[in-house]
C-alpha positions as CSV (number, residue, x, y, z in Angstrom):
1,X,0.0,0.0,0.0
2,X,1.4,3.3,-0.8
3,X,0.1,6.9,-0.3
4,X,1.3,10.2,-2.0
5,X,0.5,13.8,-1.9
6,X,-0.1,15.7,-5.0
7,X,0.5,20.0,-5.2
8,X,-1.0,21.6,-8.0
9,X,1.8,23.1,-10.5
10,X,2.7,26.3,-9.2
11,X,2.6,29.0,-11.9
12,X,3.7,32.6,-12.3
13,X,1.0,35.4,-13.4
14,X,3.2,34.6,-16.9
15,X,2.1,31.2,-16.8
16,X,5.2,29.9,-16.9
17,X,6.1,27.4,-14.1
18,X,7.7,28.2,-11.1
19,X,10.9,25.5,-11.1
20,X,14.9,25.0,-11.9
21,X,13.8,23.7,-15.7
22,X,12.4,27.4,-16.2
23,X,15.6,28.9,-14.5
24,X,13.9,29.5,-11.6
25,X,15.0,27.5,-8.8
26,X,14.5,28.7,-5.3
27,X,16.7,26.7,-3.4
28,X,16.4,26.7,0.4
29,X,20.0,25.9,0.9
30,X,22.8,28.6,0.6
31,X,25.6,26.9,-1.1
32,X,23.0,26.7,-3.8
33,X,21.6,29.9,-3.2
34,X,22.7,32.8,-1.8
35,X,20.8,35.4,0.7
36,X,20.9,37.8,-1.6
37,X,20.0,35.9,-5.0
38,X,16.8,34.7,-2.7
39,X,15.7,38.1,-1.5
40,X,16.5,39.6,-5.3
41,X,13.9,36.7,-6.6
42,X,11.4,37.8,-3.6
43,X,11.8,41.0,-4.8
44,X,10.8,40.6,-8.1
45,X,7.8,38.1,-7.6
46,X,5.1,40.6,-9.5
47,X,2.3,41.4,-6.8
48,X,-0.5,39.6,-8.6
49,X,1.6,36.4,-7.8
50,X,2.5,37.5,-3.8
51,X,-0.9,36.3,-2.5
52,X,-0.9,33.2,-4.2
53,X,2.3,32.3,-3.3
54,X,1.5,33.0,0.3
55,X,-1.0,30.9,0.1
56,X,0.0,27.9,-1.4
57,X,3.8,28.4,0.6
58,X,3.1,29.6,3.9
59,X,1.6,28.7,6.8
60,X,-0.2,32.2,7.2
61,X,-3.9,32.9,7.9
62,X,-5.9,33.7,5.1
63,X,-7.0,36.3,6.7
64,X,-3.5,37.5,7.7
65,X,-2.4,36.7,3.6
66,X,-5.9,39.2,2.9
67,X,-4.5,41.7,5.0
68,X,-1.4,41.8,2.9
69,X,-2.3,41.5,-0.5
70,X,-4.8,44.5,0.9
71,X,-2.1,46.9,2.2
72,X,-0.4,46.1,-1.6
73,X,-3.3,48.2,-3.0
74,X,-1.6,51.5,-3.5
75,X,-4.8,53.3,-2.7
76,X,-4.7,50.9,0.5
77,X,-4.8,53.7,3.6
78,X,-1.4,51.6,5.1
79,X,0.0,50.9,1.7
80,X,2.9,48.7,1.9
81,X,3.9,48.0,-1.2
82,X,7.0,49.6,-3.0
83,X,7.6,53.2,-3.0
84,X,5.4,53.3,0.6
């Protein structure tokens, strides 16, 4: 008897999937990875991706995820976002 999980392919906003065959490994270890290459690749995730991510990568409330694709909104009263 065997058991397996399955996670839906995770996709950018460009459709293009989120992996090292694209170019786009995230790799949790440093000698793979640096800090700096990670936080450059954070950086650029386009918002329309952030809240999915968060979803489907953290362990974050929905309600706490809400709250911060929210404060993105440049209109948002506590805009967080770039250029805040």
């Amino acid at each position: 008897l065997a058991y397996g999980i399955t996670f839906p392919l995770l996709v950018g906003s460009d459709g293009k999937k989120f992996g090292k065959s694209e170019g786009g490994a995230i790799w949790l270890d440093g000698k793979k990875l640096s800090p700096y290459h990670m936080y450059q690749h954070l950086l650029r995730t386009p918002d329309s991706d952030v809240g999915k991510f968060l979803k489907m990568l953290t362990f974050l409330d929905m309600s706490e995820i809400e709250d911060i694709v929210a404060r993105m909104d440049p209109s948002h009263p506590n805009h967080s976002g770039p250029n805040a």
